[in-house]
NUTORTOR-886002 format. One record per residue (C-alpha): x, y, z; residue number from 0. Coordinates in steps of 0.25 Angstrom, whole numbers. Layout:
% NUTORTOR-886002
<<X,Y,Z>,NUM>
...
This chain:
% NUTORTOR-886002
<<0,0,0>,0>
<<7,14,-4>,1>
<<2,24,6>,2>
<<5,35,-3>,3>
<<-8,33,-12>,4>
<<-16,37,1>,5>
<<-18,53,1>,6>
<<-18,54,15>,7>
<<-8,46,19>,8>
<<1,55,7>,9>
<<-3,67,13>,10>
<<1,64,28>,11>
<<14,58,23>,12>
<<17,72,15>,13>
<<15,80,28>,14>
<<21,72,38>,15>
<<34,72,26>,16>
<<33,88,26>,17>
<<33,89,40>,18>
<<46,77,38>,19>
<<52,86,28>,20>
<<51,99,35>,21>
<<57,93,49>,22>
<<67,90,43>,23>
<<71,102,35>,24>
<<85,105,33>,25>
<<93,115,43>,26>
<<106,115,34>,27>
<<104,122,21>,28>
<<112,121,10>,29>
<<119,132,0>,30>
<<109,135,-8>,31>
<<97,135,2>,32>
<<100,146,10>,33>
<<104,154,-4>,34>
<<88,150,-6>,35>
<<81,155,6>,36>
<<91,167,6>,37>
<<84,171,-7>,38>
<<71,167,-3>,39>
<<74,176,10>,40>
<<81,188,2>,41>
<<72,186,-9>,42>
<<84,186,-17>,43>
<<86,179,-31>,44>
<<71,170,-30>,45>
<<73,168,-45>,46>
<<84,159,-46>,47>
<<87,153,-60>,48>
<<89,139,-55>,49>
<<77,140,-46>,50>
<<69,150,-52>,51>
<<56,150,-45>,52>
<<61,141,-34>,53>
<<62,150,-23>,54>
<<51,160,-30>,55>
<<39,148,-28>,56>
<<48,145,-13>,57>
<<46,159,-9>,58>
<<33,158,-12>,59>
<<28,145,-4>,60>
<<38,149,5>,61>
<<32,162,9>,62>
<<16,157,9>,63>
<<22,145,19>,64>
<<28,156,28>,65>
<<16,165,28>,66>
<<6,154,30>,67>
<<14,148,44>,68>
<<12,163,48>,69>
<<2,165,58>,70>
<<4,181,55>,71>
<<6,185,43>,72>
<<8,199,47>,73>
<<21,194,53>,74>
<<25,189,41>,75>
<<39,190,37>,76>
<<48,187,25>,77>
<<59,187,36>,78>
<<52,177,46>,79>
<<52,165,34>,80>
<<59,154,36>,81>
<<63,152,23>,82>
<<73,139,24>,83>
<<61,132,31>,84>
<<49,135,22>,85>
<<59,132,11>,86>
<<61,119,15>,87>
<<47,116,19>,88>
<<45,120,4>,89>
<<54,111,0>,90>
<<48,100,10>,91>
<<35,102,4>,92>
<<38,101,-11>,93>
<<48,88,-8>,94>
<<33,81,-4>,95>
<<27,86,-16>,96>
<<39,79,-24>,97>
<<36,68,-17>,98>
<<23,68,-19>,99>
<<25,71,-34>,100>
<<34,59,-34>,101>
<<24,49,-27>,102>
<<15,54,-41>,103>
<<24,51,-52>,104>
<<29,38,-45>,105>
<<15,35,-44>,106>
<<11,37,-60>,107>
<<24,29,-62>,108>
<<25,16,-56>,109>
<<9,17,-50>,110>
<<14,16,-37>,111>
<<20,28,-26>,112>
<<28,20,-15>,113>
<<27,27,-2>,114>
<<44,23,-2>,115>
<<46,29,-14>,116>
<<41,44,-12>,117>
<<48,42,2>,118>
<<60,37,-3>,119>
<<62,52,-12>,120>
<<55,58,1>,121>
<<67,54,11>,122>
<<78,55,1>,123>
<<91,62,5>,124>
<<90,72,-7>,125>
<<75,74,-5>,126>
<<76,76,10>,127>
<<88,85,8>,128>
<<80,95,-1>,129>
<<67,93,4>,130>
<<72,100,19>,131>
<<81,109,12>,132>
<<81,122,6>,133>
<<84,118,-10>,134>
<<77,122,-22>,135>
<<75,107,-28>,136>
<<63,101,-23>,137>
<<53,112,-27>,138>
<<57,110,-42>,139>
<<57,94,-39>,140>
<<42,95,-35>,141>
<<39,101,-46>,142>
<<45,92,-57>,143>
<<40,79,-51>,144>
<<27,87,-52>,145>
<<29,89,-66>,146>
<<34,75,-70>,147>
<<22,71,-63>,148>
<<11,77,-70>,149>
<<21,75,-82>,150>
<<19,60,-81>,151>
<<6,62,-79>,152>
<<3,66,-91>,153>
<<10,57,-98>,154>
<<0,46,-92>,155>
<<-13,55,-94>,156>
<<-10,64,-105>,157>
<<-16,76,-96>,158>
<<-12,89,-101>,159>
<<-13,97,-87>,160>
<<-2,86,-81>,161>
<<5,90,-92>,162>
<<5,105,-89>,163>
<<9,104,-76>,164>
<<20,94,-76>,165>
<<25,103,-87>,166>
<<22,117,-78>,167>
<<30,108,-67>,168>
<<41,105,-74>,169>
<<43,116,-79>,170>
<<41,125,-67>,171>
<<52,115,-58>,172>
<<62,120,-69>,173>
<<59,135,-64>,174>
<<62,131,-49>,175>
<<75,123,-52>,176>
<<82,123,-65>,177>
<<87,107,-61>,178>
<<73,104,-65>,179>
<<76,107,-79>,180>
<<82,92,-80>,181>
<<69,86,-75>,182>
<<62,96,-86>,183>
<<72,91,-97>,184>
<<68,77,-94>,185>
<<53,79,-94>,186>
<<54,87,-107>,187>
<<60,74,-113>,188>
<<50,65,-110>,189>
<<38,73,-113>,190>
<<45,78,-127>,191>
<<48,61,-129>,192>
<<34,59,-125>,193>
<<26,71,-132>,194>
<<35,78,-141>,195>
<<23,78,-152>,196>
<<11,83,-143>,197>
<<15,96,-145>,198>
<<5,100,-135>,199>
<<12,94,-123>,200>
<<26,101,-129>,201>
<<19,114,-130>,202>
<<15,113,-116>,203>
<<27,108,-110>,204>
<<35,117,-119>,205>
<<26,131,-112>,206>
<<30,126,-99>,207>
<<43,124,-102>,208>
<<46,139,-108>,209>
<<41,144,-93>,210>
<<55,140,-88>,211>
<<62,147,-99>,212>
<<53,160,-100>,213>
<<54,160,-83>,214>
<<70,159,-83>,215>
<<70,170,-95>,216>
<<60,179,-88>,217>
<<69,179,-74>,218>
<<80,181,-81>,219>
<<77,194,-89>,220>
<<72,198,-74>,221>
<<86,196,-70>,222>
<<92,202,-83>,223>
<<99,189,-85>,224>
<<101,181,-98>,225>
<<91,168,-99>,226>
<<102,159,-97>,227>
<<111,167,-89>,228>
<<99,167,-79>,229>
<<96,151,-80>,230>
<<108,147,-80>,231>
<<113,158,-69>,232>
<<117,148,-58>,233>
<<125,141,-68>,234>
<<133,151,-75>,235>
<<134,158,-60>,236>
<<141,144,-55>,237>
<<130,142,-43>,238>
<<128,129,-51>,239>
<<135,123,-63>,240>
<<135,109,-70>,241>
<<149,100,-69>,242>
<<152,86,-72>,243>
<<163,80,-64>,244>
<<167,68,-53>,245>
<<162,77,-42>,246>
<<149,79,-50>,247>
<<150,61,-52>,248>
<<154,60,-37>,249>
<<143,68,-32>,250>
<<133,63,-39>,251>
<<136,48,-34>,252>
<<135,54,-18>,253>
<<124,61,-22>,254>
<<114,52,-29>,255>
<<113,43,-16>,256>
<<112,56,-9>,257>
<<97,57,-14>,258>
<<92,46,-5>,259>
<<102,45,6>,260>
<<107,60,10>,261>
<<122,60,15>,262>
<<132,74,16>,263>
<<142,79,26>,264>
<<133,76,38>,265>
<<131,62,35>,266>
<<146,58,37>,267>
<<147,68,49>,268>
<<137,60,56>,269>
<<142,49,52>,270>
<<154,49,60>,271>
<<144,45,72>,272>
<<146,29,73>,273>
<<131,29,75>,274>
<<126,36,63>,275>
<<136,28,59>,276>
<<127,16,58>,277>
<<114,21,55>,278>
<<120,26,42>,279>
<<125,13,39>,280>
<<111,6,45>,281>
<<102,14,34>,282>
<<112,16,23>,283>
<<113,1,22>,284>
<<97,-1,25>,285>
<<95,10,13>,286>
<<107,4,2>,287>
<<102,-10,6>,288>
<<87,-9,5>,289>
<<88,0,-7>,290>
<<98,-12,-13>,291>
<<88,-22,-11>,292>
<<75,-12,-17>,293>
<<84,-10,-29>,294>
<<85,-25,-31>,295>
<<68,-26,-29>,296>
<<66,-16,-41>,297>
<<78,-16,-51>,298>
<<70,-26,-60>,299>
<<58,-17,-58>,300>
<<63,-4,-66>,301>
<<56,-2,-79>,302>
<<55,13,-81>,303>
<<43,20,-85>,304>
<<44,30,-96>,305>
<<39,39,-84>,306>
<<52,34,-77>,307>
<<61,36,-89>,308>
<<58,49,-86>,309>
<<62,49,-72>,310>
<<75,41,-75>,311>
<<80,53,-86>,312>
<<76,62,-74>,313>
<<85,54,-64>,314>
<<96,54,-75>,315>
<<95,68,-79>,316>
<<96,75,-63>,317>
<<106,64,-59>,318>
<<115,70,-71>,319>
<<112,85,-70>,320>
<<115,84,-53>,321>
<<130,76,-60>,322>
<<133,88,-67>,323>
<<129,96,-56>,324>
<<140,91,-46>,325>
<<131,81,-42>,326>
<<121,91,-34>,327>
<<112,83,-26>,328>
<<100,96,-26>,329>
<<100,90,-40>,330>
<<97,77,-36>,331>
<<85,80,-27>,332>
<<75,73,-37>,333>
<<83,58,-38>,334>
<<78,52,-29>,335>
<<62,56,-35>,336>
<<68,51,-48>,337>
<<74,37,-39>,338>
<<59,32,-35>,339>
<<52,36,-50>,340>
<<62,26,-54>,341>
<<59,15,-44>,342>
<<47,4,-49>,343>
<<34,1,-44>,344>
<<39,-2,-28>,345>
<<27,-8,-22>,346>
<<30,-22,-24>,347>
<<45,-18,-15>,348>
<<45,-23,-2>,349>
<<41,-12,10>,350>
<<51,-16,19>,351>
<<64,-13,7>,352>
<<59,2,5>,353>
<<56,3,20>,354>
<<70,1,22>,355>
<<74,12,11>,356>
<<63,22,18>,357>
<<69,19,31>,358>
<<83,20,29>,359>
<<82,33,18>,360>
<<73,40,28>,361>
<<83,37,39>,362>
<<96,42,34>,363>
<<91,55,28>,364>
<<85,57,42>,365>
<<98,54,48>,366>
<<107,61,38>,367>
<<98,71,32>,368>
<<88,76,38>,369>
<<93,77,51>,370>
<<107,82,49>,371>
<<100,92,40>,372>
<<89,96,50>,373>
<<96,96,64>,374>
<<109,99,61>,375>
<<117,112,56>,376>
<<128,108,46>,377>
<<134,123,44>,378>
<<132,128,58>,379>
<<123,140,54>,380>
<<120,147,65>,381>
<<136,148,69>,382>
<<139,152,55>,383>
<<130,163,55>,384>
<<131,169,67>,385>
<<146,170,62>,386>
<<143,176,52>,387>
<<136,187,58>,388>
<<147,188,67>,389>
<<159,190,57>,390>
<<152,201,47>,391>
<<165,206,42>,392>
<<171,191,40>,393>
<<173,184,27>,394>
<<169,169,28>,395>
<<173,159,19>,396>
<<164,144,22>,397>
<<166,130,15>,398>
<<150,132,13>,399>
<<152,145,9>,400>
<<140,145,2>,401>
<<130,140,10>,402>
<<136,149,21>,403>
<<133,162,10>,404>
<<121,157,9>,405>
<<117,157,23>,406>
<<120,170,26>,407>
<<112,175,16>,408>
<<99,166,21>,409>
<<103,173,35>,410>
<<107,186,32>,411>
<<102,190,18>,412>
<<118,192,14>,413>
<<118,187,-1>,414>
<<133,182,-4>,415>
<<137,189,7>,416>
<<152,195,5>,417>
<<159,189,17>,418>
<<156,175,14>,419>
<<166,168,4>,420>
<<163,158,-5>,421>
<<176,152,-10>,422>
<<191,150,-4>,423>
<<197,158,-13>,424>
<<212,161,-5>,425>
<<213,173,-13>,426>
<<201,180,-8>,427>
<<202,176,6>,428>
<<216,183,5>,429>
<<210,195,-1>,430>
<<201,196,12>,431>
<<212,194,21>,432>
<<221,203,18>,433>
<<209,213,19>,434>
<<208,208,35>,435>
<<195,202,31>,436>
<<190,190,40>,437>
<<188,181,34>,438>
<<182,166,40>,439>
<<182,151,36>,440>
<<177,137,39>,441>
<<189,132,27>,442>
<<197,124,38>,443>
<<185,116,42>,444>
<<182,103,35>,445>
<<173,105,24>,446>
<<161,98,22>,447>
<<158,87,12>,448>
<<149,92,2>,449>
<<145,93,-12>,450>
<<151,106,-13>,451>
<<163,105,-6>,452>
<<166,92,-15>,453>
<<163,101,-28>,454>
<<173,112,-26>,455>
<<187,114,-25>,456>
<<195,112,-11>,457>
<<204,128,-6>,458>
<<216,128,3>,459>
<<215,139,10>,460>
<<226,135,20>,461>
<<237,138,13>,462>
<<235,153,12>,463>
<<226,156,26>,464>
<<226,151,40>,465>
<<213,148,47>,466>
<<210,154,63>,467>
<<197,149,68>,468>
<<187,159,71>,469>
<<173,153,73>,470>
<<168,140,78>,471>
<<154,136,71>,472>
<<145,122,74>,473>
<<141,113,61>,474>
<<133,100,62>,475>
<<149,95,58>,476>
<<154,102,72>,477>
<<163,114,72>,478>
<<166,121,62>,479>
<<177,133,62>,480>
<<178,147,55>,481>
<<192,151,53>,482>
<<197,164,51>,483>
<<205,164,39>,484>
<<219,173,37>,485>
<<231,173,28>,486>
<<243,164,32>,487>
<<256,172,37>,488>
């Protein structure tokens, strides 16, 4: 009996996963996060080329949340708003209707929704991590599932008002994060292989495809930019930029598994701990041995539908595009959707071999998710910032010097402020030096394992400076040290 075919029972397991979701939301926000709700604070650059209308349609939802929790609305306050949460209930929110939109297309696929299934994408590691965050890639995810949807739809019942609005969706996810023109790309294939002579279905799809266009071109004359120098601003800037290499190779193999089973610095950090120790290896080997022995039950079962051919090119397509993108795992938030599409009818599989996946993927993104990113301050923000404010005349250069820029625009409406560098460049440090500038630095610490730091190219600053130590901070990783830097004698 699958209890996802009874309403009820659909409706108290969304709001009982919302409530999950939003317990659970994230108190370590990345880079670009805090670049987001800093805008969305400021009001500052809502009409981002790679995610046009993103915080535009956020803003929005955003702002009709807060007013509605309001008992007052004569003490409303844009100032009052607490953007990272209502972002992140947003995102909670829309990550359920993926799901939901997902339980619909495996539906009109195999005929059968397993309750494992939707759960399995519902606690995977890539799915919890941008569901209780603040990231721009669920919204647009909603959006093209919702599209693909009606899209199938349509390709069953031939009704031409599924076809407008898959089309509208589609079309609109590409507005809200340009990564979704891959998943445009691929539904364009199949519906020109399928009806390149209806010229009706073409001239439909074709008007809602010129909206993204005439959208791009109309922001960009407001900006007086060229329509390519606009759409492609964040790649011709350097903020993002396409690159095949062995990093890229590398990255992607640790990433891939990443989608289910979440793993970063934390995870070896609390790993030292001979008892966590053991409950890794406990549901690591439950989880590879039960989805060994479920693997075995259905590999004779795949025969790919033509709706599922599609999926696969989909699968292909944003595996390839996330490569050449240094194997970014945001770009990867929509594998494991693609994963259980894939999978065969799964009704005849035994209960107690996915119960024992459920139980041990729910249990180690608890452990090494969701918790550490819940409970526990990775950067030590508090301290950071209190130093900050305490130095305003010092220069300080941060292995996440970034995310550091970032959070002092969230907090105090600084854009790229001055005093905070963003590369060891030897030479400019000099430069500051000899002008007496203070100038202060967390170089000497360990750095971090991460995607980024792996990316770039290691600086020895040793040579030319020596190192004081000037401020002590606390991080989740323990103490951490600011030193203040001077030229060596």
């Amino acid at each position: 009996m699958n209890i996802l075919n009874y309403k009820k029972v659909r409706w108290f397991l969304s709001i009982v996963f919302i409530y999950f979701l939003i317990a659970f939301k994230s108190n370590n926000i990345g880079i670009d996060g805090y670049y987001f709700l800093a805008q969305w604070k400021y009001h500052s650059d809502l009409l981002e080329p790679h995610h046009l209308l993103h915080h535009w349609i956020y803003k929005i939802f955003g702002n009709l949340i807060h007013w509605s929790l309001m008992v007052d609305s004569k003490n409303y306050n844009n100032q009052n708003i607490d953007y990272q949460g209502i972002f992140q209930i947003l995102n909670s929110f829309f990550f359920l209707l993926a799901l939901l939109e997902l339980h619909k297309i495996r539906k009109l696929i195999t005929g059968n929704s397993e309750f494992f299934t939707i759960m399995l994408v519902g606690f995977s590691g890539v799915g919890l991590k941008y569901a209780t965050d603040v990231e721009v890639y669920i919204f647009p995810l909603f959006l093209s599932l919702a599209g693909t949807f009606k899209i199938f739809q349509f390709f069953q019942n031939h009704k031409m008002k599924d076809f407008i609005l898959g089309s509208l969706f589609i079309n609109f996810a590409i507005l809200n994060h340009q990564i979704q023109f891959v998943w445009w790309l691929i539904i364009t294939y199949f519906i020109y292989k399928k009806y390149c002579c209806n010229f009706q279905v073409i001239g439909i799809y074709l008007g809602f495809s010129l909206m993204v266009p005439l959208i791009y071109g109309l922001v960009a004359m407001q900006n007086g930019l060229g329509f390519w120098e606009f759409c492609l601003h964040d790649y011709m800037n350097g903020s993002a930029n396409l690159k095949f290499s062995w990093k890229s190779i590398f990255l992607t193999l640790i990433n891939v598994p990443r989608t289910f089973l979440f793993f970063n610095e934390a995870f070896f950090y609390l790993n030292q701990d001979i008892f966590v120790n053991m409950i890794t290896a406990i549901i690591g080997i439950t989880f590879l041995t039960s989805t060994f022995l479920f693997i075995q039950k259905i590999r004779n079962k795949f025969q790919l539908s033509e709706f599922q051919k599609m999926i696969f090119y989909l699968f292909i397509a944003y595996l390839l595009f996330a490569l050449i993108s240094h194997g970014n795992y945001e770009f990867m938030v929509c594998l494991p959707f693609f994963v259980v599409l894939l999978l065969p009818d799964l009704s005849k599989i035994k209960v107690h071999l996915k119960t024992y996946i459920f139980i041990s993927l729910f249990l180690w993104n608890m452990i090494f998710l969701l918790i550490p990113f819940r409970f526990y301050d990775f950067y030590g923000k508090k301290d950071l910032l209190k130093i900050y404010q305490e130095n305003p005349n010092a220069y300080f250069l941060l292995n996440e010097a970034f995310w550091f820029r970032n959070f002092i625009y969230y907090h105090t409406g600084k854009e790229k402020p001055q005093n905070i560098l963003t590369q060891f460049d030897p030479k400019k440090i000099k430069e500051l030096l000899m002008k007496k500038e203070f100038v202060l630095t967390d170089y000497p610490n360990k750095e971090g394992l991460n995607r980024r730091n792996f990316m770039q190219n290691s600086v020895n600053l040793e040579k030319n400076f020596a190192f004081y130590k000037k401020e002590i901070y606390n991080t989740f990783y323990g103490e951490r040290i600011l030193y203040e830097i001077r030229i060596k004698n």
